[in-house]
C-alpha positions as a Markdown table, in Angstrom:
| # | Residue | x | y | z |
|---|---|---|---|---|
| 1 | Unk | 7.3 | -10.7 | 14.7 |
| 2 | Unk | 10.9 | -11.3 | 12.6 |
| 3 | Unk | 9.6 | -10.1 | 9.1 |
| 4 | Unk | 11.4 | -7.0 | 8.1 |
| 5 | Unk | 10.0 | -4.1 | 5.5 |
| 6 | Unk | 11.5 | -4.0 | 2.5 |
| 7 | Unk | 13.0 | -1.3 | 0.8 |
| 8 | Unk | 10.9 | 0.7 | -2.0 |
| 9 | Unk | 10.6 | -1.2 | -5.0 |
| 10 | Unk | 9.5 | 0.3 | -8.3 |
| 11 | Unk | 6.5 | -1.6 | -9.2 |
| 12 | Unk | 7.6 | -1.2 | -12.9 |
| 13 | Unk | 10.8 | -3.7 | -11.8 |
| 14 | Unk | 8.0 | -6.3 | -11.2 |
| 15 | Unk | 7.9 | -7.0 | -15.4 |
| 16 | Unk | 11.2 | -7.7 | -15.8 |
| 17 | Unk | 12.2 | -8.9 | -12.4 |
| 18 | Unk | 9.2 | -10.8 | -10.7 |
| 19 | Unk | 11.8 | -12.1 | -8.2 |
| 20 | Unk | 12.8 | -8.8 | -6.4 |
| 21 | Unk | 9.3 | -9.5 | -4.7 |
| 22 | Unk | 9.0 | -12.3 | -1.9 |
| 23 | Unk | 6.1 | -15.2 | -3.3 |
| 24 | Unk | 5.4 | -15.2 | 0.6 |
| 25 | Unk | 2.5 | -13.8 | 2.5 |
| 26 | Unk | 3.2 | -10.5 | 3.7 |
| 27 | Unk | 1.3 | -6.9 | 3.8 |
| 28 | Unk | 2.6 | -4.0 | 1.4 |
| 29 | Unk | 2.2 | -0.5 | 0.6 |
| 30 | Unk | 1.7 | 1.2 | -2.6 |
| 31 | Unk | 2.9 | 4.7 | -2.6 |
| 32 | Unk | 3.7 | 7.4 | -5.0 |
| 33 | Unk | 7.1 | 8.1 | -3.3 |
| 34 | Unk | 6.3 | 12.3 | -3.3 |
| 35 | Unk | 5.9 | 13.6 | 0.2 |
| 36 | Unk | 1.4 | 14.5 | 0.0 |
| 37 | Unk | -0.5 | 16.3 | 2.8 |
| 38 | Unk | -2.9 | 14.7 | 4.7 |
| 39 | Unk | -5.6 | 15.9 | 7.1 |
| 40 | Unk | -3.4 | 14.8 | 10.5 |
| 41 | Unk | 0.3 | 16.0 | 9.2 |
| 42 | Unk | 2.6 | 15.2 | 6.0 |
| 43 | Unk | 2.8 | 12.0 | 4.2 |
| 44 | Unk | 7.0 | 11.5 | 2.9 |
| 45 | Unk | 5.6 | 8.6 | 1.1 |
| 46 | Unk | 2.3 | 9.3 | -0.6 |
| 47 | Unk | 0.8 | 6.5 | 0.7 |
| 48 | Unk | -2.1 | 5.1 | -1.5 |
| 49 | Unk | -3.3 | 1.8 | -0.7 |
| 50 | Unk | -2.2 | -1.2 | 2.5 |
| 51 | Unk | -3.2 | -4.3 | 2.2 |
| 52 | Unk | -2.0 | -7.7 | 2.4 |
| 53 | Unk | -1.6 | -10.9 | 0.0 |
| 54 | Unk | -1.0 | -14.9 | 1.0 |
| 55 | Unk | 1.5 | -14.0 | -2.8 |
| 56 | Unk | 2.9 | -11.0 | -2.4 |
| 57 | Unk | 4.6 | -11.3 | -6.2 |
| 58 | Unk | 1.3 | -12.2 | -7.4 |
| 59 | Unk | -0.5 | -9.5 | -5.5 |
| 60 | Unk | 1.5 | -6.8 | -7.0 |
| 61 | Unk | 1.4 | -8.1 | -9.7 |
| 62 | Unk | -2.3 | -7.9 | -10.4 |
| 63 | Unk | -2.0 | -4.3 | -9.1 |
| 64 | Unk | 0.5 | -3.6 | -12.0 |
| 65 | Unk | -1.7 | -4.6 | -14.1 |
| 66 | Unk | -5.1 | -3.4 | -12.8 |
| 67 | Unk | -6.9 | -6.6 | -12.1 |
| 68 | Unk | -6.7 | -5.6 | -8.2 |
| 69 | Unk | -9.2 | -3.4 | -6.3 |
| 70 | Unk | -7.6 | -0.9 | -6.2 |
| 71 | Unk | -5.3 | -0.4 | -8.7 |
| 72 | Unk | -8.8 | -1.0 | -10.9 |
| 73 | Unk | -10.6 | 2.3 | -9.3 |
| 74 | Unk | -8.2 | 4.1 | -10.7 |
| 75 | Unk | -8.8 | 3.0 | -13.5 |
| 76 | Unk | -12.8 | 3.3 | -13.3 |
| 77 | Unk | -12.4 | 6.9 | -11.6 |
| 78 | Unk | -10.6 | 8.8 | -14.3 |
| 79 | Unk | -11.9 | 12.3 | -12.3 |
| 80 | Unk | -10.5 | 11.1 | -8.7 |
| 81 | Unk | -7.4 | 9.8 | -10.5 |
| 82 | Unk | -6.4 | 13.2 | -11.6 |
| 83 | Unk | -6.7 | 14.6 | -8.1 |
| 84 | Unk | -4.1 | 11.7 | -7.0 |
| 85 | Unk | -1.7 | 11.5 | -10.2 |
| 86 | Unk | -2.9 | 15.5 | -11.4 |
| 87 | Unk | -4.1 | 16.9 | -15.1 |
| 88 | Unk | -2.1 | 15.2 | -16.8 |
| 89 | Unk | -4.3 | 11.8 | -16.5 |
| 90 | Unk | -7.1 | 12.7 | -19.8 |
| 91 | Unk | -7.6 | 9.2 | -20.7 |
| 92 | Unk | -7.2 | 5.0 | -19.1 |
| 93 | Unk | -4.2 | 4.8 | -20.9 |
| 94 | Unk | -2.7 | 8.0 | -19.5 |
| 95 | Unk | -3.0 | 6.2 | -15.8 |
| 96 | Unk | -0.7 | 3.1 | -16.5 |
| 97 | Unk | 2.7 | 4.6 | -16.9 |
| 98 | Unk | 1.9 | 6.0 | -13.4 |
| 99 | Unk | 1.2 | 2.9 | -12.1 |
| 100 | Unk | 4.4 | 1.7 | -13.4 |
| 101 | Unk | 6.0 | 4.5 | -11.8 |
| 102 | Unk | 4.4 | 4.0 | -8.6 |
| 103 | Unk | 6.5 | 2.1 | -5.0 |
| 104 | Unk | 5.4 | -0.8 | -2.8 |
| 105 | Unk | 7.1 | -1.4 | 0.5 |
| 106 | Unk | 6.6 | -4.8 | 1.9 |
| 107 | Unk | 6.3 | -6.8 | 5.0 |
| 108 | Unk | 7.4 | -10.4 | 4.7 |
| 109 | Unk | 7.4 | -13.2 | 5.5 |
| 110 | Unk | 4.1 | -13.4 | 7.8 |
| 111 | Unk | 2.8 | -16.8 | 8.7 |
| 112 | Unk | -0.6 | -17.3 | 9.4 |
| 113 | Unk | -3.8 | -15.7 | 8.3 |
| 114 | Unk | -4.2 | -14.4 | 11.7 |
| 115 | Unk | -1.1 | -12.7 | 11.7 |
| 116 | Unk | -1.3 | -11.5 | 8.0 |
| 117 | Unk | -5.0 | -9.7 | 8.7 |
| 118 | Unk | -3.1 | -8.1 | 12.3 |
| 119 | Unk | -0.4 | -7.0 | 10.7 |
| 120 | Unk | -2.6 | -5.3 | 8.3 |
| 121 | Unk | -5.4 | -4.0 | 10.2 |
| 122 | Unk | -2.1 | -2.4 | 12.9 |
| 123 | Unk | -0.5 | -0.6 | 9.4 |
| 124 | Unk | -3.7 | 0.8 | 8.6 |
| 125 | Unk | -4.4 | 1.7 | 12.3 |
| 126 | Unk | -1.1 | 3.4 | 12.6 |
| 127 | Unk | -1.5 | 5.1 | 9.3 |
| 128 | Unk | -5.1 | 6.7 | 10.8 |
| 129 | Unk | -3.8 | 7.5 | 13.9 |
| 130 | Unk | -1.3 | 9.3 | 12.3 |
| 131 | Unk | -2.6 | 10.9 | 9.7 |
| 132 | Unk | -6.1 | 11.5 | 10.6 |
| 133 | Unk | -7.6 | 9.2 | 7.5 |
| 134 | Unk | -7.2 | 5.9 | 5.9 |
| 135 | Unk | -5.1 | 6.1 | 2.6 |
| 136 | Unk | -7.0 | 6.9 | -0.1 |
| 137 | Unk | -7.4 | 3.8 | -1.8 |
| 138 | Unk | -8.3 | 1.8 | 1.7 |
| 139 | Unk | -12.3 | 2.2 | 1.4 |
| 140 | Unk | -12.8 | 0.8 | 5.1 |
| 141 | Unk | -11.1 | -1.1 | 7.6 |
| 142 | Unk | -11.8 | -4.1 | 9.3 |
| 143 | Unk | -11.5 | -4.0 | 12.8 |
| 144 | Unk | -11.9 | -0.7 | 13.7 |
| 145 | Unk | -13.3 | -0.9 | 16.5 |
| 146 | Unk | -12.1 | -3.6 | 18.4 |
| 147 | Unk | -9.3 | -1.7 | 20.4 |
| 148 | Unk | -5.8 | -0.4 | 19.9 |
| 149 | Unk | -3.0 | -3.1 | 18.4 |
| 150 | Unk | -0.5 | -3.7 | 20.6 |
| 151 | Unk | 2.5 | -1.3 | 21.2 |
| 152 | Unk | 5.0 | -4.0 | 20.1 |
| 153 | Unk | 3.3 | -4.2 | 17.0 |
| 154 | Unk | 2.3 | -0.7 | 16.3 |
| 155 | Unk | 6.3 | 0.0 | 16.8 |
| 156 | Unk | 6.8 | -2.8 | 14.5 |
| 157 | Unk | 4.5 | -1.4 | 11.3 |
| 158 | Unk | 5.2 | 2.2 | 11.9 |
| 159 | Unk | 8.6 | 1.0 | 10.4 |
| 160 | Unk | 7.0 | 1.0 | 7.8 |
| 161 | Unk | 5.4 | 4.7 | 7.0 |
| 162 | Unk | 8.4 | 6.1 | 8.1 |
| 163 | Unk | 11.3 | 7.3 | 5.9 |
């Protein structure tokens, strides 16, 4: 596959600067950019949520602002957002100025939904393998069972959890 990972990218950046993210379909990773311990090793990242988006601008930005799974547990789960952010998270409005603050990392441009939902399901796969569990905001993942990806591609998306 040609499409490169991005640098980080503030998410923050996104209000002022919605062109710093591709519109193109792509996978990305939300991170807190503070190295976290995880049950298979240590995370330099803090890797919180992968997943994928046919609008990556678009996609991020509904996770700015809350209107995307995940970014909305957060928001619903005051008490498990404390354990992720730390005490400092009393009330909703305490959580968004951390969402600002938080990093994405994408993966662009991926053509095909096929490719997209590979791509995805071999980032996640990779981020189990190594690190014993999904990240934290990934409630399941699709195609767990069907097998390993392939090396070319594993190679590929571990670009992408490494520093």
């Amino acid at each position: 596959m040609k499409a490169k990972w991005s640098n980080l990218i503030r998410l923050k950046e996104l209000e002022d600067h919605p062109e710093i993210i591709s519109a193109r379909p792509g996978i990305y990773i939300i991170m807190k950019g503070k190295v976290v311990s995880r049950i298979g090793g240590v995370d330099p990242y803090g890797i919180l949520y992968v997943g994928q988006g046919i609008n990556l601008r678009d996609r991020l930005k509904k996770f700015l602002k809350s209107d995307h799974i995940a970014s909305d547990f957060l928001r619903m789960n005051l008490p498990l957002t404390r354990i992720y952010f730390g005490k400092g998270v009393k009330v909703e409005d305490d959580l968004y100025p951390l969402i600002d603050n938080l990093y994405a990392r994408i993966l662009t441009p991926i053509k095909g939904r096929g490719k997209l939902d590979e791509a995805e399901w071999a980032t996640l796969f990779a981020y189990l393998s190594r690190f014993g569990e999904l990240p934290p905001l990934n409630f399941s993942m699709r195609k767990r069972w069907e097998g390993k990806p392939k090396r070319a591609i594993l190679n590929w998306v571990n670009q992408g959890l490494n520093k």
